[in-house]
N, C-alpha and C positions, 0 to 999 in steps of 0.2 A: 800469594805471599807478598806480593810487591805491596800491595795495600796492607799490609800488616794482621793478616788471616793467615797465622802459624799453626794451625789445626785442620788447614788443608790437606790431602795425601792423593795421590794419583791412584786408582785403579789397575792392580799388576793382574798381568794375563794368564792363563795356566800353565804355559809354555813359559818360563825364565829362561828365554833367550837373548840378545841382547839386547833388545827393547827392553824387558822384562827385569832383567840385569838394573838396566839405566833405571826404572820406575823405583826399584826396590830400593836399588842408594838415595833415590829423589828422596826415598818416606825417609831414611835413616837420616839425610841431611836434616829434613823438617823434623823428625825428629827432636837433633840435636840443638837445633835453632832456638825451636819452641821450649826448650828445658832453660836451655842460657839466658831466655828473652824472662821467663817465669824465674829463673834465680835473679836474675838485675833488679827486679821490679819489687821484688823479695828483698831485697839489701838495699834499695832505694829506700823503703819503707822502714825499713830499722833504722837507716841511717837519718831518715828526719823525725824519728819516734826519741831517737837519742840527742839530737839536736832540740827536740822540743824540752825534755826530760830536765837538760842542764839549764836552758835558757830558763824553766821553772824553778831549780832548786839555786839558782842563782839571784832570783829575783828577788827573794825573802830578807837575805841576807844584806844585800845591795841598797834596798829600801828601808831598811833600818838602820843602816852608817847615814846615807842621805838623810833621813830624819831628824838622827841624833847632832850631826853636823849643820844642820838647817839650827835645829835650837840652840847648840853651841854659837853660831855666827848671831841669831836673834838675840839671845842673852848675855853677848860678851861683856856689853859696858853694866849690866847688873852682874855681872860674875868675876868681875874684871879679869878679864882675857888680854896677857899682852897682845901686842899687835901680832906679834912671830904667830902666836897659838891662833889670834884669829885667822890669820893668812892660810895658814895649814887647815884650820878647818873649813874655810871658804872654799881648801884646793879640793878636801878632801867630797864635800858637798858636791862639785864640776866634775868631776870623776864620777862619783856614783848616776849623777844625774846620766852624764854623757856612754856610758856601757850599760845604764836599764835602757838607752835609747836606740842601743844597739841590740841588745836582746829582744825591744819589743819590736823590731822592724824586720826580723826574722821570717 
């Protein structure tokens, strides 16, 4: 068990005496060990399956404001864009960039 082999169990005797006793609680401990170890590793996994899920469905949306803000700041002096509106969409461009940066580094 110390090495991480939860699927060990001791050998109980015929006589359940108090050796016998002691080995039986051993299995029930590993037992219980080996279930908590198998749920953890079980909810680790969902918990980065959900984490990957939103960094996904986040991505789509994030990379099309970036885009559209990209060509916003590219075409401001053809579209003429007060200063305010290009400032806002140059912020809004730094944002999106800086949180897919954080999603893809996940």
């Amino acid at each position: 068990m110390k090495q991480g082999e939860y699927t060990q169990r001791v050998s109980l005797p015929r006589k359940l005496d108090e050796l016998g006793q002691l080995g039986l609680t051993f299995n029930e401990m590993a037992d219980t060990i080996e279930a908590d170890i198998t749920e953890l590793r079980r909810q680790d996994q969902v918990r980065r399956d959900l984490i990957a899920n939103i960094a996904h469905d986040l991505a789509t949306p994030l990379t099309a404001i970036q885009g559209f803000s990209e060509a916003l700041v590219t075409m401001s002096s053809s579209i003429q864009l007060n200063a305010r509106k290009r400032h806002s969409a140059s912020g809004e461009r730094c944002s999106a960039y800086a949180v897919l940066s954080l999603i893809s580094s996940r």
